[in-house]
TORNU-753839 format. One record per atom (N, C-alpha, C): residue number from 1; residue in one letter; atom name; x, z, y. Coordinates in nm, 4 decimals. Layout:
<rs>
+-----+--------+-------+----------+----------+----------+
: num : residu : atome :       c1 :       c3 :       c2 :
+-----+--------+-------+----------+----------+----------+
: NUM :      a :    CA :        X :        Z :        Y :
...
+-----+--------+-------+----------+----------+----------+
</rs>
This chain:
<rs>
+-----+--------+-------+----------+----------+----------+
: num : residu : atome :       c1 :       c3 :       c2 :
+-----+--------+-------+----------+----------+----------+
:   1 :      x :     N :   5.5435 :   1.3935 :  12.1742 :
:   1 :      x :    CA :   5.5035 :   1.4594 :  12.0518 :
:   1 :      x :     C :   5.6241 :   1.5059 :  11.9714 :
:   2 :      x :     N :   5.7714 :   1.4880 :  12.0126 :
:   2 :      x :    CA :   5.8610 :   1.4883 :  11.9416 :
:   2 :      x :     C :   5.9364 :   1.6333 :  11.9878 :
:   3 :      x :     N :   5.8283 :   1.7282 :  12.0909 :
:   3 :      x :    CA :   5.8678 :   1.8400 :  12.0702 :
:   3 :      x :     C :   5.8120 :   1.9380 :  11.9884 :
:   4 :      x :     N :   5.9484 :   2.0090 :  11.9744 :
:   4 :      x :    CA :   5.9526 :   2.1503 :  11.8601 :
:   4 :      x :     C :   5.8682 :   2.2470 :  11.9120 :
:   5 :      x :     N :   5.7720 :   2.2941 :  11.8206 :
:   5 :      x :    CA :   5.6752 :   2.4191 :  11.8463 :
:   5 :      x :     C :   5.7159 :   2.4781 :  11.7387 :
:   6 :      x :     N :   5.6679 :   2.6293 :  11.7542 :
:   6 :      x :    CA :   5.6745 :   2.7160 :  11.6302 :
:   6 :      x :     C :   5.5201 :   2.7121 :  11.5708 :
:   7 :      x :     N :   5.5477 :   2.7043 :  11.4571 :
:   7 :      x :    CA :   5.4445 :   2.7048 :  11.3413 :
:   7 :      x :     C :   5.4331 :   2.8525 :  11.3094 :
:   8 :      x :     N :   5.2842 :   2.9502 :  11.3633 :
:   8 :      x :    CA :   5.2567 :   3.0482 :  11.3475 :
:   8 :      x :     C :   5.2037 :   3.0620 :  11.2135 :
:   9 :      x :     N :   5.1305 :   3.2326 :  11.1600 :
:   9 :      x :    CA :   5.1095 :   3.2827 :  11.0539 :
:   9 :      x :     C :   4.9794 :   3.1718 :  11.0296 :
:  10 :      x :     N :   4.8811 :   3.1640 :  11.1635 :
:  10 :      x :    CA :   4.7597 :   3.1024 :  11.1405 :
:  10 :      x :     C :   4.7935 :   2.9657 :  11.0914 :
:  11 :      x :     N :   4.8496 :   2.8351 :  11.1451 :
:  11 :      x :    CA :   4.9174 :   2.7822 :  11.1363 :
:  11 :      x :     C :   4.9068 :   2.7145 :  10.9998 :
:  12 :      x :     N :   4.9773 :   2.8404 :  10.9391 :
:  12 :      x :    CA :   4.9981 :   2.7936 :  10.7331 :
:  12 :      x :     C :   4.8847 :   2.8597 :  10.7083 :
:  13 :      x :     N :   4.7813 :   2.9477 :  10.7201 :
:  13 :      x :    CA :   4.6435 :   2.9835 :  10.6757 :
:  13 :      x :     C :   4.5737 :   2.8593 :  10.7023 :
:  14 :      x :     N :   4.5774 :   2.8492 :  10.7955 :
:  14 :      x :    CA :   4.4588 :   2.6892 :  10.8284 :
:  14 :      x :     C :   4.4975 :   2.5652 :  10.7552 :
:  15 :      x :     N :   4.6344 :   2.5802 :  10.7450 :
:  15 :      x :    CA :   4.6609 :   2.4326 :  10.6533 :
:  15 :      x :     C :   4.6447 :   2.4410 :  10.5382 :
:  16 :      x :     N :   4.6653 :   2.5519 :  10.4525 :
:  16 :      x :    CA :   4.6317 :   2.5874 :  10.3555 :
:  16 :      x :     C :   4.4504 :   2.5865 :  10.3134 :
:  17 :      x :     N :   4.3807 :   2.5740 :  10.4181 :
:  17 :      x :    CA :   4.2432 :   2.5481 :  10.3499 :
:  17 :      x :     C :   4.1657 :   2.3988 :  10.4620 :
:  18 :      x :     N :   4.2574 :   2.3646 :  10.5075 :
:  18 :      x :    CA :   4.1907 :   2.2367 :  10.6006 :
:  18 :      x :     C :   4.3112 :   2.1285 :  10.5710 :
:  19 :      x :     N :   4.2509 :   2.0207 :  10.4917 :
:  19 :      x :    CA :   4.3639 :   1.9483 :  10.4602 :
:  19 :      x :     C :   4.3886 :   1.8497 :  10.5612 :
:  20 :      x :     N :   4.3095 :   1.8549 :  10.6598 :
:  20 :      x :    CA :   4.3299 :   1.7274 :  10.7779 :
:  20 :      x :     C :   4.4113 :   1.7882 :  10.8690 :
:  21 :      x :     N :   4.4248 :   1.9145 :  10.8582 :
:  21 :      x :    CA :   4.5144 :   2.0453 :  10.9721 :
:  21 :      x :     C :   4.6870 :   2.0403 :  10.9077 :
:  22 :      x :     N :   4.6449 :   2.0600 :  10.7785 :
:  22 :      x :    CA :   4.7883 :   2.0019 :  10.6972 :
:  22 :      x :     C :   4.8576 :   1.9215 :  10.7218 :
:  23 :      x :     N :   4.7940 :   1.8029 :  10.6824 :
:  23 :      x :    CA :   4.8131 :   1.6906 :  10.7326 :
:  23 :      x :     C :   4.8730 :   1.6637 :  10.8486 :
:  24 :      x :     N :   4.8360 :   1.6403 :  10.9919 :
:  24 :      x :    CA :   4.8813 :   1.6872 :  11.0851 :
:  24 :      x :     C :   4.9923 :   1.7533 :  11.1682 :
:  25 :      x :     N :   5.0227 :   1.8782 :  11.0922 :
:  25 :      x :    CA :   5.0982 :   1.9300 :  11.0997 :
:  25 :      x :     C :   5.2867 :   1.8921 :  11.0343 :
:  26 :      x :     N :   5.2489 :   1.7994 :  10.9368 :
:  26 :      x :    CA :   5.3234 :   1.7556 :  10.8536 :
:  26 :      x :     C :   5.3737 :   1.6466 :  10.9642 :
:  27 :      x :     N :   5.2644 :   1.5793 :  10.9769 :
:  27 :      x :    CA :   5.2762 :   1.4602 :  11.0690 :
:  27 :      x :     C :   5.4139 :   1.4747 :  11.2130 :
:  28 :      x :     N :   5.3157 :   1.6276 :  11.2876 :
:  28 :      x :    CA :   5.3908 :   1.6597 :  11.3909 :
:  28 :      x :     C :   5.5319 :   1.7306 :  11.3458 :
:  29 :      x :     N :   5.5558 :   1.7658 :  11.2532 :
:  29 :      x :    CA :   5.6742 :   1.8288 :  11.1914 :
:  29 :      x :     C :   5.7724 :   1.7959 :  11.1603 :
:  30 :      x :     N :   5.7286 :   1.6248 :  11.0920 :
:  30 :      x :    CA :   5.8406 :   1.4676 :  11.0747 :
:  30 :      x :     C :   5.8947 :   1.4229 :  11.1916 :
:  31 :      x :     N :   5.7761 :   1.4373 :  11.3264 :
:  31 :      x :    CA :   5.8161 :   1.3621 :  11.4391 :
:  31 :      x :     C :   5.9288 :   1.4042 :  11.4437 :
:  32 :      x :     N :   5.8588 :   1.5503 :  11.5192 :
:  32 :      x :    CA :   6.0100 :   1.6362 :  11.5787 :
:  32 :      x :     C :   6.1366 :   1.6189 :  11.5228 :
:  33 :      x :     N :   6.1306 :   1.6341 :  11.3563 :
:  33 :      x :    CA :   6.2631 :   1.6048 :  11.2697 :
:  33 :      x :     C :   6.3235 :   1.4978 :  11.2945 :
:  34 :      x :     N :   6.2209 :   1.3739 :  11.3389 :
:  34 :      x :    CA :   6.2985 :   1.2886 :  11.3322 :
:  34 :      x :     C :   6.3372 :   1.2546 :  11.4549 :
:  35 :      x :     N :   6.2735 :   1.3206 :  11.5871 :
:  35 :      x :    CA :   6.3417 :   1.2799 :  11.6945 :
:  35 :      x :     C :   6.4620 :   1.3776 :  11.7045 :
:  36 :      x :     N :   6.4474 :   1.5275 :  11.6377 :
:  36 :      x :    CA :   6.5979 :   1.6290 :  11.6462 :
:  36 :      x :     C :   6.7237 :   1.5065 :  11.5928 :
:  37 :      x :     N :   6.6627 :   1.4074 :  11.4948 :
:  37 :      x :    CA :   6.7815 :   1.3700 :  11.4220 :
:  37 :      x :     C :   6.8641 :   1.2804 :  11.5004 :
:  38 :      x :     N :   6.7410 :   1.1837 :  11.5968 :
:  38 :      x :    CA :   6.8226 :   1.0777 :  11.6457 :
:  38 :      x :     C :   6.9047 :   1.1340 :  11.7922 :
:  39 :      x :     N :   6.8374 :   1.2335 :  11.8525 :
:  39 :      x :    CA :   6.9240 :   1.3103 :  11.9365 :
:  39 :      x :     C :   7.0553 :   1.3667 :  11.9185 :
:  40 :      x :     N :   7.0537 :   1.3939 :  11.8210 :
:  40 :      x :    CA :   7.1920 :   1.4668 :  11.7330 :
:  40 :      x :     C :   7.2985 :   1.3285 :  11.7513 :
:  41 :      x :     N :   7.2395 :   1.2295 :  11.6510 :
:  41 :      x :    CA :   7.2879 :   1.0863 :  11.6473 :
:  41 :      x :     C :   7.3338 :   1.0445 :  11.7386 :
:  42 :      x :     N :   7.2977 :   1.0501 :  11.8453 :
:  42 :      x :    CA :   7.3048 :   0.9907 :  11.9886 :
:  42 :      x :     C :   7.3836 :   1.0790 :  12.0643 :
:  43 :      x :     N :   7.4044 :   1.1917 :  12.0737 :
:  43 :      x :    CA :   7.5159 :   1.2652 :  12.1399 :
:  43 :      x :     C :   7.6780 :   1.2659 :  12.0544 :
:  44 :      x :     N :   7.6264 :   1.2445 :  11.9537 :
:  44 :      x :    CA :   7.7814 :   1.2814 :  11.8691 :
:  44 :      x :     C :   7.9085 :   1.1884 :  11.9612 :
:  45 :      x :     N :   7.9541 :   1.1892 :  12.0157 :
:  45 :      x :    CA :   8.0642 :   1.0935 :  12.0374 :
:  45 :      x :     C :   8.1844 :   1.0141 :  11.9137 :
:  46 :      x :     N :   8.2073 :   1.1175 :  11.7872 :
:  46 :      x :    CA :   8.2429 :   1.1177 :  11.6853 :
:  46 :      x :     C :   8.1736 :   1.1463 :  11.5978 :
:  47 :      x :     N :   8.2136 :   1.1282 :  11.5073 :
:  47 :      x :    CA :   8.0823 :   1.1506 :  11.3625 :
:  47 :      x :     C :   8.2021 :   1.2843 :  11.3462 :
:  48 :      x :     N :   8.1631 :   1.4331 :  11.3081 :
:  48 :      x :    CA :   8.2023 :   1.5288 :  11.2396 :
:  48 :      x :     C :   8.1265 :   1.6098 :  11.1323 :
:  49 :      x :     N :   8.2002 :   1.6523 :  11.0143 :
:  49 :      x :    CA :   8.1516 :   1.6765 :  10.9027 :
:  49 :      x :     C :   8.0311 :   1.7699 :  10.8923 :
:  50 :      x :     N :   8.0118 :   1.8713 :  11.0484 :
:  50 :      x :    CA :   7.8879 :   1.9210 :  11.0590 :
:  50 :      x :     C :   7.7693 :   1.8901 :  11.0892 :
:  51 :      x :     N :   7.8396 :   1.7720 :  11.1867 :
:  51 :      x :    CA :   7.7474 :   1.6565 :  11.2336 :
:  51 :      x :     C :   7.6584 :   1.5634 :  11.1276 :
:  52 :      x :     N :   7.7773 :   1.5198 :  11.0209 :
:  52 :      x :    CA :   7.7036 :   1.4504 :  10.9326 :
:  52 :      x :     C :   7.6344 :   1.5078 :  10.8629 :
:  53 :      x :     N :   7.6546 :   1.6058 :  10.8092 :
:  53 :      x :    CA :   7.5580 :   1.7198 :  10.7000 :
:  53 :      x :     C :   7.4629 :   1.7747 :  10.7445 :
:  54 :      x :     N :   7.4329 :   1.7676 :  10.8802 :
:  54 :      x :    CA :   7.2722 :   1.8058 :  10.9706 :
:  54 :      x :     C :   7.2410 :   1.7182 :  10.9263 :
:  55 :      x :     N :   7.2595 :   1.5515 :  10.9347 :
:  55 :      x :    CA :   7.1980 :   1.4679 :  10.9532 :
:  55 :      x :     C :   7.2055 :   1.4765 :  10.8079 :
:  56 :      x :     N :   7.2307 :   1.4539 :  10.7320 :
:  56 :      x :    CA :   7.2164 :   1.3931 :  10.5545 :
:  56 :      x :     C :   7.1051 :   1.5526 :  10.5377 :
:  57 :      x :     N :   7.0931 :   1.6400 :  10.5598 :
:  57 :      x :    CA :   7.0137 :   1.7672 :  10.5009 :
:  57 :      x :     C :   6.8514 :   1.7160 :  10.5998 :
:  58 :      x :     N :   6.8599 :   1.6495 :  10.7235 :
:  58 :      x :    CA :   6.7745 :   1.6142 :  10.7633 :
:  58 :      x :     C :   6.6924 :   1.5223 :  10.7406 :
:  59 :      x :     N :   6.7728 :   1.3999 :  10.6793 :
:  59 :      x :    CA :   6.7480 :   1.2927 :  10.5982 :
:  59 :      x :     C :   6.6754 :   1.3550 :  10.4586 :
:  60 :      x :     N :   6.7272 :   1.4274 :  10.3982 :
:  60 :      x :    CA :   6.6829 :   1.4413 :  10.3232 :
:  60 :      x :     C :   6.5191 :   1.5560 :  10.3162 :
:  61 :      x :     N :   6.5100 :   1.6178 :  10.4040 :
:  61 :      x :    CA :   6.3879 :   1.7181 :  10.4447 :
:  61 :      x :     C :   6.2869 :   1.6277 :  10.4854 :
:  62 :      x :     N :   6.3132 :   1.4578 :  10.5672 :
:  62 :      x :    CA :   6.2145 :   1.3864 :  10.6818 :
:  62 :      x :     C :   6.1722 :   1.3227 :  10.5057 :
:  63 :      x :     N :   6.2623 :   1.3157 :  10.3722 :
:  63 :      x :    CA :   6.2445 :   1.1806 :  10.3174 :
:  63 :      x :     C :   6.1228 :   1.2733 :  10.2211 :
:  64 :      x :     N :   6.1170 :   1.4296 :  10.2258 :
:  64 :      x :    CA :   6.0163 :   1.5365 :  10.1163 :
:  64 :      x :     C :   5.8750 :   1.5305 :  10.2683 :
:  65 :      x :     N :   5.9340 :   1.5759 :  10.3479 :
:  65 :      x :    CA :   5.7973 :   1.5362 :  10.4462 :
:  65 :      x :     C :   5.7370 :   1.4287 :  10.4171 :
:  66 :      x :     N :   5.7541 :   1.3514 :  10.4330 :
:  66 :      x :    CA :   5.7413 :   1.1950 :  10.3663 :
:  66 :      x :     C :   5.6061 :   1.1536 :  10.2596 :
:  67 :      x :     N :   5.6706 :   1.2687 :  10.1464 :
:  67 :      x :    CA :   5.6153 :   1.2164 :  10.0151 :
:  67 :      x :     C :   5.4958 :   1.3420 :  10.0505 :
:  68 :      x :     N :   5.5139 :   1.4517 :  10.1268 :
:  68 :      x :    CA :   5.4030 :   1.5489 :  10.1170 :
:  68 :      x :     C :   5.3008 :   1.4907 :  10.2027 :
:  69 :      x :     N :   5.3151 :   1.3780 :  10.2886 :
:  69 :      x :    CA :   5.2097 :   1.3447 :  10.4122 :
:  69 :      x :     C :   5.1474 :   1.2427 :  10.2695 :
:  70 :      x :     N :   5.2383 :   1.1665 :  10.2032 :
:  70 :      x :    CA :   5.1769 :   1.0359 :  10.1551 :
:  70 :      x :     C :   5.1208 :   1.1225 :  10.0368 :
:  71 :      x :     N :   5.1035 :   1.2345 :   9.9583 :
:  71 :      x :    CA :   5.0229 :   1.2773 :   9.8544 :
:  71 :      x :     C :   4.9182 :   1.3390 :   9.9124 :
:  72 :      x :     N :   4.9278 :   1.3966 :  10.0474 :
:  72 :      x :    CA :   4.7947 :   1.4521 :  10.0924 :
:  72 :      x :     C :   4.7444 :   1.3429 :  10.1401 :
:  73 :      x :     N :   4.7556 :   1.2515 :  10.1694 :
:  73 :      x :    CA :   4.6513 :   1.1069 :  10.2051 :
:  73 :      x :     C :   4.5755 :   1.0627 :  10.0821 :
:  74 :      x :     N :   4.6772 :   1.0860 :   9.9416 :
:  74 :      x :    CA :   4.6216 :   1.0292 :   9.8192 :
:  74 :      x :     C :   4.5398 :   1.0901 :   9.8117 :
:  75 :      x :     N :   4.5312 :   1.2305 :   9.8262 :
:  75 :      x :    CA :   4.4375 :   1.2806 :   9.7439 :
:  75 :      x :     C :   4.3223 :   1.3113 :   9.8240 :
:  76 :      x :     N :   4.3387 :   1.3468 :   9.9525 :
:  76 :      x :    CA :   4.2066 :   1.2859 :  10.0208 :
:  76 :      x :     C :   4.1295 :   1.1616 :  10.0345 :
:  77 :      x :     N :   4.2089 :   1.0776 :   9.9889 :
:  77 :      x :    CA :   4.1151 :   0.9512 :   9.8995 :
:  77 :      x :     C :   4.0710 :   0.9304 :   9.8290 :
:  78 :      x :     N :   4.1175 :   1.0044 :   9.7467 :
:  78 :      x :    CA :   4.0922 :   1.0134 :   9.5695 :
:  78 :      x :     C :   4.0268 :   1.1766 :   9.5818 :
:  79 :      x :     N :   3.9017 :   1.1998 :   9.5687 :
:  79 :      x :    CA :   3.8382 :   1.3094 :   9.5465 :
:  79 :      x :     C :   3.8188 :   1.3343 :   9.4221 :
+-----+--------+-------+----------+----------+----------+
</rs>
């Protein structure tokens, strides 16, 4: 599940009115991020400053995925 697909036009139309499709998508979107990250991690032989700044800009994109999966859960609980 931790491969990269492209997210078509339909894609953001459907998530935009199916919040379980949203959802989902968010879901599969973190994976990938987070398996791109540990791959990155895992090849570096050295840590380099481009190296680290993928990873800290990635860190920081997996940590907003994050809060967008855990507010669309809220609020599909909370009707």
């Amino acid at each position: 599940m931790s491969r990269l697909f492209p997210i078509t036009d339909d894609d953001l139309a459907r998530a935009r009115l199916d919040p379980a499709y949203r959802q989902k998508l968010l879901t599969v979107s973190l994976d990938a991020l987070l398996a791109s990250m540990k791959r990155l991690r895992g090849t570096a032989m050295a840590p380099s400053d481009a190296n680290t700044k993928q990873l800290r800009e990635g860190a920081e994109l997996a940590v907003r995925l994050a809060e967008l999966i855990q507010s669309a859960a809220a609020r599909s609980s909370n009707p």
